[in-house]
C-alpha positions in Angstrom: -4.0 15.2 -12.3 -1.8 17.7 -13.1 0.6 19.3 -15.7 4.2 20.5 -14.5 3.5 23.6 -14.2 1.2 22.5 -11.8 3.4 21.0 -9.2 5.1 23.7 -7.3 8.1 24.1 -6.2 8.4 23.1 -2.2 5.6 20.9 -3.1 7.8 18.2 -2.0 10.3 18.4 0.1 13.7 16.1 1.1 12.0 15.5 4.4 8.9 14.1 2.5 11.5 11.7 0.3 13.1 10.9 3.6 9.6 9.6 5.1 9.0 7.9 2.3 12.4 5.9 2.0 11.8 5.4 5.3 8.5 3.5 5.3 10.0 1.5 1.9 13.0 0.6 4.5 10.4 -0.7 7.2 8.6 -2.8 4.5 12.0 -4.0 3.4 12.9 -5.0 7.4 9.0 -6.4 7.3 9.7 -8.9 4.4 12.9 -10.1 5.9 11.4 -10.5 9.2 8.5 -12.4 7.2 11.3 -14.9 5.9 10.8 -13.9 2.3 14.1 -14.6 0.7 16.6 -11.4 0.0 17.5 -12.2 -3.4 16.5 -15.0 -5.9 17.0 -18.3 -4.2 18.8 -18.6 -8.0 21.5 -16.9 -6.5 21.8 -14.1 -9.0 20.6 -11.0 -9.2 19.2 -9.0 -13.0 17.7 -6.0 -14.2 16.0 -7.7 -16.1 14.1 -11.1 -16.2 11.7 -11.7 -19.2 11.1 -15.4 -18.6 7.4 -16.6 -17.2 9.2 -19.0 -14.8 10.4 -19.5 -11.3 12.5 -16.2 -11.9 9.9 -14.3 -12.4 8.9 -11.3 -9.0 12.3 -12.0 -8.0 14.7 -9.7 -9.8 14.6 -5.9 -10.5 12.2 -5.7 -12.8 10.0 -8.1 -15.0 6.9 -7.8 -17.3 5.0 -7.3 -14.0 6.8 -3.5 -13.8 4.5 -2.0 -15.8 1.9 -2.7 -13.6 3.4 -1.4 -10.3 4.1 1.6 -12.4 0.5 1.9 -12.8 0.2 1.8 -9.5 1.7 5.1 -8.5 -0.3 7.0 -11.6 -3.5 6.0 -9.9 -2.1 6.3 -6.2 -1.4 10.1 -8.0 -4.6 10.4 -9.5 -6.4 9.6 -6.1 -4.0 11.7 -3.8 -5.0 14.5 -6.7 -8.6 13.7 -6.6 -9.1 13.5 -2.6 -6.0 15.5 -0.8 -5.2 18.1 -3.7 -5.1 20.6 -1.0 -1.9 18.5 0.7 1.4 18.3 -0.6 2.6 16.5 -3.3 5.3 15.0 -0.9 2.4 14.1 1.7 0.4 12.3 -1.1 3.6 10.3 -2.1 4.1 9.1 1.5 0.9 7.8 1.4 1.2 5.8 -1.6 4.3 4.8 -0.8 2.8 3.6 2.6 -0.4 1.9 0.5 1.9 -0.1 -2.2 4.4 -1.1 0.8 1.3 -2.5 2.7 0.2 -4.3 -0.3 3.8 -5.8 -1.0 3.7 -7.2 2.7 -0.1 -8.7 2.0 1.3 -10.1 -1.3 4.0 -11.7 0.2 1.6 -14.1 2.5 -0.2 -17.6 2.3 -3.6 -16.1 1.8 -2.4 -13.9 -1.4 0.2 -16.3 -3.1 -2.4 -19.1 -2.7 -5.1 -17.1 -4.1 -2.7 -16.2 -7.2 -1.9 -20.1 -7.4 -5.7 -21.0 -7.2 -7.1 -18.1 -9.3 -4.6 -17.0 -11.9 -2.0 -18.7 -14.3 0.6 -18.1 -11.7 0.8 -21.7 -10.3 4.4 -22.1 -9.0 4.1 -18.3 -8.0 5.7 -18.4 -4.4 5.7 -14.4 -3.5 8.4 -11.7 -4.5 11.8 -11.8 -3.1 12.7 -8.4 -0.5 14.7 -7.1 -3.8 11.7 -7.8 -6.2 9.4 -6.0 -3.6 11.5 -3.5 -3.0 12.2 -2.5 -6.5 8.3 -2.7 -7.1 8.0 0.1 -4.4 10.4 1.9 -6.3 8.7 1.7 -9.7 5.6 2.7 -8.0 7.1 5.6 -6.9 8.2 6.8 -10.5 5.0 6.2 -11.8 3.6 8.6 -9.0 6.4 10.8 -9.6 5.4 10.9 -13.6 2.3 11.4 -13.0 3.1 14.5 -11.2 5.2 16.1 -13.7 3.3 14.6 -17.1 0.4 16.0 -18.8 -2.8 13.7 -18.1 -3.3 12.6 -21.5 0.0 11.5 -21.0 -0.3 9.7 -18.5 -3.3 7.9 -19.6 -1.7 6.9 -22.8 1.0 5.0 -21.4 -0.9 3.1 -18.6 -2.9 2.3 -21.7 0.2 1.0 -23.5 1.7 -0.9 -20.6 -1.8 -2.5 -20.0 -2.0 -3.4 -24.1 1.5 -4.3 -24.3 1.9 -6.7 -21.1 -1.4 -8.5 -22.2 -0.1 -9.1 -26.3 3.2 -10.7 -24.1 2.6 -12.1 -21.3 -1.5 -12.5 -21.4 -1.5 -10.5 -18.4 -1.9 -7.0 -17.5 -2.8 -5.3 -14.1 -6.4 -5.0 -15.0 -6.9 -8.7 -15.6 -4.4 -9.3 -12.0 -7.2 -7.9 -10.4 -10.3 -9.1 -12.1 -8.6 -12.8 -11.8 -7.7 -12.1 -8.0 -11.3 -11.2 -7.2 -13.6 -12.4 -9.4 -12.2 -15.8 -11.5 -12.8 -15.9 -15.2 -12.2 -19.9 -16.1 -12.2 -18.3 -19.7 -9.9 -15.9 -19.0 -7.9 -18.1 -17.1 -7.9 -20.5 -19.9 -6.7 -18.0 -22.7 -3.9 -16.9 -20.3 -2.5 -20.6 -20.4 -2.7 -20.4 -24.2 -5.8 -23.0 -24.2 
């Protein structure tokens, strides 16, 4: 990864934030042609929703943000890692074309029933368009911090989103994807507060 001084100028351009907001729009038209609803079927619309309920990867953001957050540092760090001789802007279409693939796969039978049979999210029923949407956006700030922030940085606050999401919620993206793919009845367990 790569200080500020690092990324230079031209590196991305307004065309490359065009293509970008243009493959977010096509996931966006994707979800609504998928019949995920808009909004909250609640009928409102927050910033913020702190609540583990039914509310929950429907609004703006939620304790899940941190983790799509993550997402673009280590979309960053791999666009670093494998294209460093591309663009930034090139490598930030990419992500953005990698987390917008993964909010359409989240947003299907086989995903949500895998997060209601192998995590604590039992009622979960996917993300509404505005959830997902937002969640690209996050991503795309976390890639776009990772960019301009020294590594250490970087490091130390996708270490303190992982620490602080698991002391509040019991849940972090590390443990999203060790449940997801490999099921921890322990794990699963101390989630629920067993």
């Amino acid at each position: 990864m790569a200080s500020a001084g690092a990324v230079t100028r031209g590196a991305m351009s307004a065309r490359h934030g065009l293509i970008a907001g243009g493959v977010a729009l096509a996931a966006v038209l994707a979800l609504l042609a998928m019949g995920r609803p808009p909004i909250c079927t609640c009928g409102t619309i927050e910033l913020w929703h702190g609540a583990l309920d039914a509310g929950n990867s429907q609004h703006i953001a939620d304790w899940y943000t941190p983790s799509h957050i993550i997402h673009g540092f280590l979309f960053y760090a791999l666009g670093w890692a494998l294209l460093r001789a591309r663009p930034v802007g090139e490598r930030l279409i990419l992500a953005v074309v990698i987390e917008s693939a993964w909010e359409l796969l989240e947003n299907t039978p086989l995903i949500i029933d895998r997060y209601r049979e192998a995590t604590i999210a039992l009622g979960y029923s996917g993300d509404s368009v505005l959830n997902s949407a937002a969640d690209i956006g996050w991503m795309t700030l976390g890639f776009l911090l990772a960019a301009r922030l020294p590594v250490a940085a970087t490091i130390a606050l996708a270490v303190g989103f992982e620490l602080l999401t698991l002391a509040v919620i019991r849940d972090n993206l590390t443990l999203n994807i060790v449940m997801l793919l490999w099921p921890i009845d322990a794990v699963r367990a101390w989630q629920g507060g067993m």
